[in-house]
PAKOLRO-331242 format. One line per 5 residues: number of its first residue (from 0); their letters; for each residue x, y, z of C-alpha. Coordinates in steps of 0.001 Angstrom, whole numbers, m for minus. Layout:
NUM	A	X/Y/Z; ...
! end
This chain:
0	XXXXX	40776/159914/73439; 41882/159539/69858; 44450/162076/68551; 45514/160963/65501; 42892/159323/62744
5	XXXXX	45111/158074/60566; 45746/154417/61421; 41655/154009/61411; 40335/151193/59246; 37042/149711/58739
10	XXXXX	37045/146365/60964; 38126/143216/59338; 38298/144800/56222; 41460/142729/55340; 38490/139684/55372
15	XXXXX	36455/140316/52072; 39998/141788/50758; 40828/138022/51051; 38280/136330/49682; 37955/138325/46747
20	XXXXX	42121/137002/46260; 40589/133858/47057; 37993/133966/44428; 40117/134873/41649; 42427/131778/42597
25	XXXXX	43457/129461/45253; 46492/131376/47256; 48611/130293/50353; 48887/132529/53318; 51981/134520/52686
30	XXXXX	50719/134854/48829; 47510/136016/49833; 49624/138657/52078; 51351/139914/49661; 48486/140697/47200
35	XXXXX	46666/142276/50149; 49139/144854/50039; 49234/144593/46367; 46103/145186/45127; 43831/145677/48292
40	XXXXX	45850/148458/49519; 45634/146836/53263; 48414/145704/55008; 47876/142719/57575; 50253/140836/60070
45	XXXXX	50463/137171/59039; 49448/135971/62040; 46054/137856/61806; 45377/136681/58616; 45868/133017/59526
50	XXXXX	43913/133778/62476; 41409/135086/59880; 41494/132149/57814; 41343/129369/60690; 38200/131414/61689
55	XXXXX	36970/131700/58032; 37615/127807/57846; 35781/127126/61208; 32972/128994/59348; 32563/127338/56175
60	XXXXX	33837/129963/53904; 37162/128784/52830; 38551/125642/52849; 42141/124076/53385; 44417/121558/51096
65	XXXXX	47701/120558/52708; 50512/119923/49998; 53894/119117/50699; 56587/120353/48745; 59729/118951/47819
70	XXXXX	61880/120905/50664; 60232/122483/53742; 57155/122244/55471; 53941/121433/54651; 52264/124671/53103
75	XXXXX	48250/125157/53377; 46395/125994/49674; 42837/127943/50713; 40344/128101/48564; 36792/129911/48924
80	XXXXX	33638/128100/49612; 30063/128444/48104; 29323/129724/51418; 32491/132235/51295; 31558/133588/47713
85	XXXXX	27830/134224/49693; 29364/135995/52250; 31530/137812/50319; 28696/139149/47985; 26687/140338/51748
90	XXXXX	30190/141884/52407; 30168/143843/49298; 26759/145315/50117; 27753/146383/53443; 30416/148006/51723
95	XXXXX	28647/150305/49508; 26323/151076/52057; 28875/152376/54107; 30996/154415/51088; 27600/156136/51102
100	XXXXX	27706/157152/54259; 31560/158276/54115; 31468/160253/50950; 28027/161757/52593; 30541/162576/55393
105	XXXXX	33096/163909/53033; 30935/165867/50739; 29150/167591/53503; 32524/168519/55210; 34071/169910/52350
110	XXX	31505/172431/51934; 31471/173956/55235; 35744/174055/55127
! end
């Protein structure tokens, strides 16, 4: 049994956070991290998220661009997909369905407390 709510999230939701990044510009992995937690408000371990993206790949909604650098390893550019900005957009409508449902939740609550 659950005892403590707070650690909930939606499922996946780091994915559309990710290709919206994506849409605005091409991003690397750590990049795309960062501004997660930047502007998404959503943390994700960086081994999800390439998880995510090898998946997303797989899929057709982002693709991958290897460029080496100067010093280092090879570093992986992503960049989203006709496919991903479609999938995004069904994403999006899931998601306002849903924030229907939770403010429903959250309205009706408040008025009974």
């Amino acid at each position: 049994m659950r005892t403590n709510c707070s650690q909930v999230v939606v499922e996946n939701f780091f994915e559309p956070g990710m290709l919206y990044l994506l849409l605005k510009k091409p991003s690397y992995g750590y990049e795309i991290q960062k501004a997660l937690k930047e502007s998404c408000i959503c943390e994700v371990n960086i081994g999800n998220l390439y998880r995510c993206l090898s998946r997303m790949q797989k899929q057709g909604y982002v693709t991958r661009e290897s460029i080496k650098g100067t010093i280092g390893p090879k570093r992986y550019s992503y960049t989203i997909t006709k496919e991903g900005k479609t999938y995004l957009s069904s994403w999006i409508e899931s998601l306002k369905k849903q924030k229907k449902v939770i403010s429903s939740l959250i309205n009706n609550y408040q008025k009974i407390v």
